[in-house]
MARDO-71245 format. One line per field, with one value per residue (C-alpha): residue number from 1; x, y, z. Coordinates in Angstrom, 3 decimals, padded with zeros to 6 digits, always signed. Example, Ala and Ser with C-alpha at 12.3 -4.5 7.8 and 13.67 -1.06 7.14 Angstrom:
<atoms>
nr = (1,2)
px = (+012.300,+013.670)
py = (-004.500,-001.060)
pz = (+007.800,+007.140)
</atoms>
This chain:
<atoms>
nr = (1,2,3,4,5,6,7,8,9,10,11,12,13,14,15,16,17,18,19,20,21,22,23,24,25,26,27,28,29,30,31,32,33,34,35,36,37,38,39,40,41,42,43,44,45,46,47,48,49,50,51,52,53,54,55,56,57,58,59,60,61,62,63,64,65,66,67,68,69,70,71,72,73,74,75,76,77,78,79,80,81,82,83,84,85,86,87,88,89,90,91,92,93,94,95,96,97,98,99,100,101,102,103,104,105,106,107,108,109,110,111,112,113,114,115,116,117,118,119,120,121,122,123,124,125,126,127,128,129,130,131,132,133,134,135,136,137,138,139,140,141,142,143,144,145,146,147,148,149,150,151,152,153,154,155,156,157,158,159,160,161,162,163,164,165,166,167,168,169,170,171,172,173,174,175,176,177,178,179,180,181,182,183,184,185,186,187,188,189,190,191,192,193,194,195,196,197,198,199,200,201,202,203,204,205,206,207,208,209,210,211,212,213,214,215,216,217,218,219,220,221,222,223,224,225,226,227,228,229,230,231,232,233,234,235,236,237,238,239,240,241,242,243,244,245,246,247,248,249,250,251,252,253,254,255,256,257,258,259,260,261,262,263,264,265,266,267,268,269,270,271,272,273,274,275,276,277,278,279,280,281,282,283,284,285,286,287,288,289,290,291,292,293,294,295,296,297,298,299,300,301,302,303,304,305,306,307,308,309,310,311,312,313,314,315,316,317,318,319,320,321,322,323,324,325,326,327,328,329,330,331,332,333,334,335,336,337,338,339,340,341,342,343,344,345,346,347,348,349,350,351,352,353,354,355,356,357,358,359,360,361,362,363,364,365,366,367,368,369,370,371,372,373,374,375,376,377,378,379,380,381,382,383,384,385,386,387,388,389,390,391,392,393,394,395,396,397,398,399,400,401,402,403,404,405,406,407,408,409,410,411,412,413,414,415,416,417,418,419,420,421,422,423,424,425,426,427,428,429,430,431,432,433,434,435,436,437,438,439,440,441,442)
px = (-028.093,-028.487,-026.372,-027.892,-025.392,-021.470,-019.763,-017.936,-020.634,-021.915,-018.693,-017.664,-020.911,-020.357,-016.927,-018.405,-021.560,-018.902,-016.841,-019.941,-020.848,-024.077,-024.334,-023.787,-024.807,-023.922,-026.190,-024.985,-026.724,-023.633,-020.507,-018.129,-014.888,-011.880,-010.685,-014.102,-014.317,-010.974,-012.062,-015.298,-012.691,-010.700,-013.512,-014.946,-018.278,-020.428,-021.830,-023.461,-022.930,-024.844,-028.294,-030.452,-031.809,-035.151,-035.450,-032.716,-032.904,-036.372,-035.525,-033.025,-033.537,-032.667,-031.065,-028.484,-029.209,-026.427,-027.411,-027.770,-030.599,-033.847,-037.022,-038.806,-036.797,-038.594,-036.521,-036.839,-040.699,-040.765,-038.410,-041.333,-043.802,-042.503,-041.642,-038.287,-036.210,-033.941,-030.954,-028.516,-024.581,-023.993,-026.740,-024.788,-021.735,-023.240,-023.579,-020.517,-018.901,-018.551,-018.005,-016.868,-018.482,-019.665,-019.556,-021.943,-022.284,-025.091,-026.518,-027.131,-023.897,-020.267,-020.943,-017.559,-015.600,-016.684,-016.255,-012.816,-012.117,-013.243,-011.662,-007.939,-008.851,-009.234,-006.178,-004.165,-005.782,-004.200,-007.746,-007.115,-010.258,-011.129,-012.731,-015.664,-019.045,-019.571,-016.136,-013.336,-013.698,-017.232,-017.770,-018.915,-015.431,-013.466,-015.337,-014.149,-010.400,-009.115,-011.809,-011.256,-012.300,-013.928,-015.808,-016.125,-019.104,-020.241,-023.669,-026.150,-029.779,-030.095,-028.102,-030.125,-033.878,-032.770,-031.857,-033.392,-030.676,-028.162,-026.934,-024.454,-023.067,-022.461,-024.560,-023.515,-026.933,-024.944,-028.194,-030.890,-031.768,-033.554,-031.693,-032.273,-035.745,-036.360,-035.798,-038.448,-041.605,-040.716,-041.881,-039.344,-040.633,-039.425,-036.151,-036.230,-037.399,-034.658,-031.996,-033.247,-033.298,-029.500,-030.829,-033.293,-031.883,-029.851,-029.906,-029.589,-025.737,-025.455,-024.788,-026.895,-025.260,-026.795,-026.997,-029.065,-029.279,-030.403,-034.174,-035.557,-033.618,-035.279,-038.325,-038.933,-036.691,-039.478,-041.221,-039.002,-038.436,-034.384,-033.592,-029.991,-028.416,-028.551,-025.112,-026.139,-024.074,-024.732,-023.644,-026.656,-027.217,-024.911,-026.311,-025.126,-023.166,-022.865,-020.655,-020.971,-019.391,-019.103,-016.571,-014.286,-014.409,-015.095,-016.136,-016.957,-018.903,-019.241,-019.876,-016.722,-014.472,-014.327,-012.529,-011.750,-009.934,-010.107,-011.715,-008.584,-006.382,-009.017,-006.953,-010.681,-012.064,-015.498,-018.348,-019.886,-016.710,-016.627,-019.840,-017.965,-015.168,-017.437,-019.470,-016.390,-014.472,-018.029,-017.786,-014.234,-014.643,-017.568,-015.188,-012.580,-009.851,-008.329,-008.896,-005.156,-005.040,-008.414,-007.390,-003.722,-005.882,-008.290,-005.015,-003.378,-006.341,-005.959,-009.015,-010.816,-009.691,-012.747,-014.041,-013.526,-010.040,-006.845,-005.807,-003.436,-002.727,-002.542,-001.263,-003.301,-005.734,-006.640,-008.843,-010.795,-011.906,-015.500,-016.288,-018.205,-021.117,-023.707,-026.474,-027.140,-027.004,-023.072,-022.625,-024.574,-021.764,-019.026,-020.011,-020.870,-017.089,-015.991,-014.340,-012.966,-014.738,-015.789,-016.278,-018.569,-018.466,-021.903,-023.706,-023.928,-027.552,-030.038,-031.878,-035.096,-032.611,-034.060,-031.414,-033.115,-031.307,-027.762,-029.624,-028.385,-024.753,-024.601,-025.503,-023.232,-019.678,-020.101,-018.996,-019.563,-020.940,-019.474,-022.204,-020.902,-023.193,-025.055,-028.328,-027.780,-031.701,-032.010,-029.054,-029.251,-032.761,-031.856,-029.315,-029.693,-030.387,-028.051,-024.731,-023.647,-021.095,-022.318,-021.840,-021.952,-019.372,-018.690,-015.717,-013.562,-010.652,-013.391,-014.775,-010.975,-010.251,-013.482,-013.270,-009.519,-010.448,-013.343,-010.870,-008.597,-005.573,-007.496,-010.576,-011.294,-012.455,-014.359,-016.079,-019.128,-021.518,-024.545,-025.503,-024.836,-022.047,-023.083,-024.026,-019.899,-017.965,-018.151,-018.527,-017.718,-014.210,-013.926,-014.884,-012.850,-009.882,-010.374,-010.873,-007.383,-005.325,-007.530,-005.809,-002.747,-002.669,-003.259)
py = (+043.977,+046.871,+047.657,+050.421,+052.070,+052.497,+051.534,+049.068,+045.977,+047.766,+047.951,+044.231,+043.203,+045.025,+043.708,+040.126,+040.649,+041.835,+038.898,+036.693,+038.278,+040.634,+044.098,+045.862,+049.598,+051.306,+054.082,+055.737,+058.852,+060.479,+060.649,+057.734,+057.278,+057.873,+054.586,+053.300,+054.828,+053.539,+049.993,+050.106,+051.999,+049.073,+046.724,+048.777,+048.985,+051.701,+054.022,+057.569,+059.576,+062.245,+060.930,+058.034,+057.463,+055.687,+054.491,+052.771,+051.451,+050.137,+048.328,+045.794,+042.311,+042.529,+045.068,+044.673,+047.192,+048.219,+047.562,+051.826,+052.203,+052.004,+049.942,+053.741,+055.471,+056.430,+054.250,+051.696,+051.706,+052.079,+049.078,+046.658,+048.344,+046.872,+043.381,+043.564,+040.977,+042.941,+041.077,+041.582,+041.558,+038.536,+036.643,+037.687,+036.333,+033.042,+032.370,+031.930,+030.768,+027.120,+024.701,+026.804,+026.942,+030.235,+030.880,+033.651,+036.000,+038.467,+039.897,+043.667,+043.513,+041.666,+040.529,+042.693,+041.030,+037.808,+037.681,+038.820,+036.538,+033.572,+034.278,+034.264,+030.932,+029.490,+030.873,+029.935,+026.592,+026.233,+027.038,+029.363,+031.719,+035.186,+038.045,+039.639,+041.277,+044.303,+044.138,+044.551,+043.321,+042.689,+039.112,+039.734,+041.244,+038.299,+035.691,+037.664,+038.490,+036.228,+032.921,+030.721,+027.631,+029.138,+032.732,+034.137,+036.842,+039.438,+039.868,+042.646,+042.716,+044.690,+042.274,+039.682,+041.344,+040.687,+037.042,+034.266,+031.149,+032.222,+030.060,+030.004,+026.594,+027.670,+030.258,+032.213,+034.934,+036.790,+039.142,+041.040,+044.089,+047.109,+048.829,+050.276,+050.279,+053.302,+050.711,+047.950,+050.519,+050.951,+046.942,+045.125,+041.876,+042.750,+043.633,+040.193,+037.957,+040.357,+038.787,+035.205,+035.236,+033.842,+030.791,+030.352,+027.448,+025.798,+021.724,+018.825,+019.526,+022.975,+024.366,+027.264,+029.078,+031.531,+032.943,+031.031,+033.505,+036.068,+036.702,+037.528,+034.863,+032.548,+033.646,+033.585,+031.156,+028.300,+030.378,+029.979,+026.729,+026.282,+022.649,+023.073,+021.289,+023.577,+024.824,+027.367,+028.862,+030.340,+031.008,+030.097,+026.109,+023.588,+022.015,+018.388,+020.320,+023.834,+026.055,+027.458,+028.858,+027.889,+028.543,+030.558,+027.868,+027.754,+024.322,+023.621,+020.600,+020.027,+016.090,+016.138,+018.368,+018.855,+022.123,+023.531,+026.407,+029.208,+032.720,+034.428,+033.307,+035.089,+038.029,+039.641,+041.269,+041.714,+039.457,+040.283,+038.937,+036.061,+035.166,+036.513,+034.597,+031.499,+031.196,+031.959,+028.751,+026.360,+027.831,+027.464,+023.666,+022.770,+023.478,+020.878,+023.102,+021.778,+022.379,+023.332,+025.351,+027.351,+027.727,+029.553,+031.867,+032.521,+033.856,+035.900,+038.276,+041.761,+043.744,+045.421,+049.304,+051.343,+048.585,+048.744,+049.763,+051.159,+054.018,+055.624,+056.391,+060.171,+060.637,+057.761,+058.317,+055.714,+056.455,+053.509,+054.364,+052.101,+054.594,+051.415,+051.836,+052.949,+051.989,+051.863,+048.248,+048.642,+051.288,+048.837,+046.258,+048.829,+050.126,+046.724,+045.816,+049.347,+048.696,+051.926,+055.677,+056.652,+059.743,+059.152,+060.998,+059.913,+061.268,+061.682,+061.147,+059.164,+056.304,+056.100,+055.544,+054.770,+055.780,+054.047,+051.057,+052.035,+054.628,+051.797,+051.441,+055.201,+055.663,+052.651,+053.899,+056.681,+060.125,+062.946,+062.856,+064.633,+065.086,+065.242,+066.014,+068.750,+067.980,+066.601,+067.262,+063.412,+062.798,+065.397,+064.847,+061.123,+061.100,+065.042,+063.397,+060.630,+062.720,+065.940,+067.016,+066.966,+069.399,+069.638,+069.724,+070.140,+068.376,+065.252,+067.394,+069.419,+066.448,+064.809,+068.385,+068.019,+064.535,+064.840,+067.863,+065.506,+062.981,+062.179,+059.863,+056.262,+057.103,+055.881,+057.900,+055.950,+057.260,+054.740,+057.521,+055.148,+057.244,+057.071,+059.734,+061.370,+064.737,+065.726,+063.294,+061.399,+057.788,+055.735,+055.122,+058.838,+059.813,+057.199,+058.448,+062.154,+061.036,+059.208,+062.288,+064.212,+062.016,+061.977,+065.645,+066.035)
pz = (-139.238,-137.460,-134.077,-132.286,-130.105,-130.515,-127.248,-126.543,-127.066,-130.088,-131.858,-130.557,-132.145,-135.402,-135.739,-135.167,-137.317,-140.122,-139.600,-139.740,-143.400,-142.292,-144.115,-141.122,-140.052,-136.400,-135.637,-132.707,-131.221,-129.679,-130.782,-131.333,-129.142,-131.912,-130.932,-131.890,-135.352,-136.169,-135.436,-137.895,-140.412,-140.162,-140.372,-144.018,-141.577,-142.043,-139.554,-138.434,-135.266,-133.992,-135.611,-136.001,-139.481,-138.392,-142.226,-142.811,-138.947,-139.706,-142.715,-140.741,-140.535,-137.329,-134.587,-131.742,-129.126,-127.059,-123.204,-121.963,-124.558,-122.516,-124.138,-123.569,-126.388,-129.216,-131.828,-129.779,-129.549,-133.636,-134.273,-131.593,-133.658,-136.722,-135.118,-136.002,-133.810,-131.224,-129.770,-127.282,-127.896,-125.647,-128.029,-131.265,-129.328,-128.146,-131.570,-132.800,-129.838,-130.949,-128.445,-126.017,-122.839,-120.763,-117.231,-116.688,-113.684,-112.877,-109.296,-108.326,-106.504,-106.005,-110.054,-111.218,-108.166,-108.746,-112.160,-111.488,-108.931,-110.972,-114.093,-111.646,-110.587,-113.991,-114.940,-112.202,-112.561,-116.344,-118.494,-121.357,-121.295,-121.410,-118.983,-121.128,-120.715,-118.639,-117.122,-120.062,-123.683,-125.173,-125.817,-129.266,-129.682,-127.660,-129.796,-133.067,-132.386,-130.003,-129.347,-126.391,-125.458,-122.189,-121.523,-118.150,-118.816,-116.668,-117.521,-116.600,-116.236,-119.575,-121.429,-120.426,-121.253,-125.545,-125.294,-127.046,-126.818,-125.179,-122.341,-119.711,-118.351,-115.117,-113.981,-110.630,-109.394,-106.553,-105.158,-105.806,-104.747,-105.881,-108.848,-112.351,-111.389,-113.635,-116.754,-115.272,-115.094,-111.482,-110.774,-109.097,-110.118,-113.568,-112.484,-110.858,-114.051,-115.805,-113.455,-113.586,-116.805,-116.424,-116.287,-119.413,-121.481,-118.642,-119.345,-116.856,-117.434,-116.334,-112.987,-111.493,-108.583,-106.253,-102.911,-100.681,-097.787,-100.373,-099.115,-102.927,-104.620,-101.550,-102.108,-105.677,-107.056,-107.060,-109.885,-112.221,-114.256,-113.812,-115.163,-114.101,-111.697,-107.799,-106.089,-103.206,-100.936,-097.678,-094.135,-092.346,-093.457,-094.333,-097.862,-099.482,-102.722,-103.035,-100.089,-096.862,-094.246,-090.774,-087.780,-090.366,-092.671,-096.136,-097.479,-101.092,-102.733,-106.182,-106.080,-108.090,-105.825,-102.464,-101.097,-097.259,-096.649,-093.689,-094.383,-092.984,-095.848,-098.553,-100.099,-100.053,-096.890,-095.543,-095.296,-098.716,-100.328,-098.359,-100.560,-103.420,-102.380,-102.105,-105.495,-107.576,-105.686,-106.694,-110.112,-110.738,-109.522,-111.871,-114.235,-113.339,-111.359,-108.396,-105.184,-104.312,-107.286,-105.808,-102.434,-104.032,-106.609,-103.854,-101.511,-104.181,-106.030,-105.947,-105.942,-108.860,-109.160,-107.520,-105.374,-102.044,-103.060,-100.877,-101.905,-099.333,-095.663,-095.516,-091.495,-090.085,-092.073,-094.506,-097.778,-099.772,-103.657,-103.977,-106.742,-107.952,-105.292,-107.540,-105.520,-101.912,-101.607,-102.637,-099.821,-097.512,-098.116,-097.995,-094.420,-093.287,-093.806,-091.846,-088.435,-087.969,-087.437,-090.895,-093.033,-096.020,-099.337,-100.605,-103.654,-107.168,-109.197,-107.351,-108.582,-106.601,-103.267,-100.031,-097.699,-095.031,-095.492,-094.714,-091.488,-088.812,-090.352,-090.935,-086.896,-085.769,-087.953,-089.441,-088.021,-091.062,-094.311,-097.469,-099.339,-103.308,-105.713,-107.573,-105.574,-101.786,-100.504,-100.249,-098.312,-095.847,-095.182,-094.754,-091.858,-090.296,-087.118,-086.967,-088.302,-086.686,-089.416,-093.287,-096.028,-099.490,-102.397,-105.876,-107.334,-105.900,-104.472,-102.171,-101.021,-100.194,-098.505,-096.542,-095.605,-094.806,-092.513,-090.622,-089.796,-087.024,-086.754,-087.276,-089.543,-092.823,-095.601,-097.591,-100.842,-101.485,-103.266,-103.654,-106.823,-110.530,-111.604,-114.120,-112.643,-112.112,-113.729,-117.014,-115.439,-111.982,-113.200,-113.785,-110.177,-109.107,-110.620,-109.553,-106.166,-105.663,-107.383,-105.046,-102.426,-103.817,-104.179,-100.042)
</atoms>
């Protein structure tokens, strides 16, 4: 086997593949992380950085791509040519899971926070299970070094374009919105079959769970055949089993658990959360934790670092870290929970953004934009007649100076950049990071 790529899912898949007796080879364009050459070391699996040697690559039985390496690349287009099969790490994994069951979580946005939130409840609730997938440990790896009898996966659209059985028992689709459009020819519908593809394989004794009020999932969930059994939730109806909220009440059906509890005791704030909040309670019921047990997990989770995270109050003013907000659907969310004046630090690479979503929330809260970024065109011809302060910047501790200098005694500065990182810092977390010693530094 081949495992193309030498991150974190490509080494957890090597390690498993190893373990499983494959000849194993990692080919990883780049350079390896130190930690990551140590592991195949360790494992006596061999590898090559800084190359790809398409021969040897296109004499596997089969290859493991790692989830960053478009279907465009070059490599990539050779190994289709040849009709070798290409997998995906979370297949590998599902392999040798056992009996253990999965609860997988994908959506555009609110998957990291859900998954979160939902693997607290199961351990609060007594399960012994494991937080894998894009958020932590690859599953490959989990399934490997330390297997348990339940996975809670957060999956992303790129993991789920190479399977072929994998399947998730309980399946939670949070949104979709535009994103990563740039790896689906530029079709949205393909980003869309991408994301339902989290429910291929589903039986009669699975659980799908998804955002009713979502208006893509509404409208094309009919074209898909999903044989699992249907949990919605939603603030605008009031369905027989799923959740929904009404009057600041959360209530949850499972046809085996029933579950009330008031918005105002969830430790997370804002109305995207509250559907957050909402499909992690259904999932963690499906799988048999009580309802008192819910409503305490579901009061005591902290938030994920760099999502719609508190960093400090710096004179009465209060900055937020939602490095996370890679797209402008995430920055959507962030301003919609904003109920003080605001001073955006927005920017970064753009993805094909259409700022023209966010124009309305940008008019209604926000009162200057720090643009931060090598190239702000976009931004500043998106909102030059709806902000009167913006300006541009080139490192975190500019944009804090900035920002801090914009605000007054009772503003928020939130950084929600709506772009990909990768122009000033190495990744989200890294920009993250940089901006709270930025704020620390004040």
């Amino acid at each position: 086997m081949v495992i193309l790529g030498g991150g974190e899912s490509g080494v957890g898949a090597a390690i498993l593949a190893a373990q499983q007796g494959y000849d194993v080879f990692v080919s990883e364009g780049g350079k390896l992380k130190d930690t990551y050459k140590a592991d195949l070391q360790k494992h006596n699996i061999d590898f090559e950085e800084g190359t790809h040697t398409t021969e040897r690559i296109l004499q596997a039985d089969e290859v493991m791509k790692s989830p960053g390496i478009p279907e465009k690349n070059d490599l990539v287009k050779k190994i289709r040519e040849k009709n070798i099969p290409v997998i995906s790490e979370i297949e590998l994994a599902y392999r040798y899971k056992g009996d253990s069951k999965i609860i997988g979580i994908t959506g555009s946005n609110g998957k990291s926070t859900t998954t979160a939130l939902t693997y607290h409840i199961c351990r609060h609730g007594g399960l012994d299970c494991a937080l894998v997938g894009n958020i932590g440990y690859s599953f490959a790896r989990q399934v490997a070094e330390d297997p348990k009898p339940l996975y809670v996966v957060e999956i992303s659209s790129f993991q789920l374009d190479d399977i072929k059985d994998f399947r998730s028992n309980v399946s939670i689709l949070t949104n979709i919105t535009e994103d990563h459009l740039d790896r689906y020819d530029y079709k949205f519908e393909n980003y869309i079959a991408s994301k339902f593809r989290i429910t291929w394989n589903q039986t009669a004794d699975d659980y799908f769970i998804y955002c009713q009020d979502d208006p893509v999932i509404q409208k094309y969930i009919s074209q898909f055949p999903i044989h699992s059994n249907h949990l919605p939730f939603t603030m605008q109806q009031e369905p027989n089993k799923g959740g929904f909220i009404k009057n600041g009440q959360m209530n949850i059906n499972t046809g085996s658990e029933k579950l009330q509890m008031s918005i105002y005791d969830f430790a997370l704030k804002g109305i995207h959360n509250q559907y957050n909040t909402m499909a992690a309670g259904i999932a963690s019921a499906t799988v048999g934790i009580r309802k008192e047990k819910i409503r305490e997990a579901i009061q005591s989770f902290e938030a994920l670092e760099h999502r719609m995270e508190h960093v400090l109050t710096v004179r009465g003013v209060e900055f937020i870290n939602d490095s996370k907000a890679t797209n402008v659907n995430s920055t959507w969310y962030a301003l919609e929970s904003m109920e003080k004046p605001t001073i955006l630090i927005l920017g970064g690479v753009d993805k094909g953004n259409d700022y023209g979503l966010i124009r309305d929330l940008v008019k209604e809260k926000v009162k200057a934009i720090v643009c931060m970024g090598v190239d702000n065109r976009k931004i500043h011809d998106a909102f030059q007649n709806d902000v009167p302060l913006m300006v541009n910047t080139l490192s975190a501790e500019e944009a804090v100076k900035a920002a801090f200098h914009f605000a007054g005694k009772g503003d928020v500065v939130l950084l929600s950049p709506a772009c990909a990182s990768f122009d000033l810092f190495k990744n989200y977390e890294d920009r993250g990071r940089q901006f709270k010693e930025a704020v620390r530094d004040l």
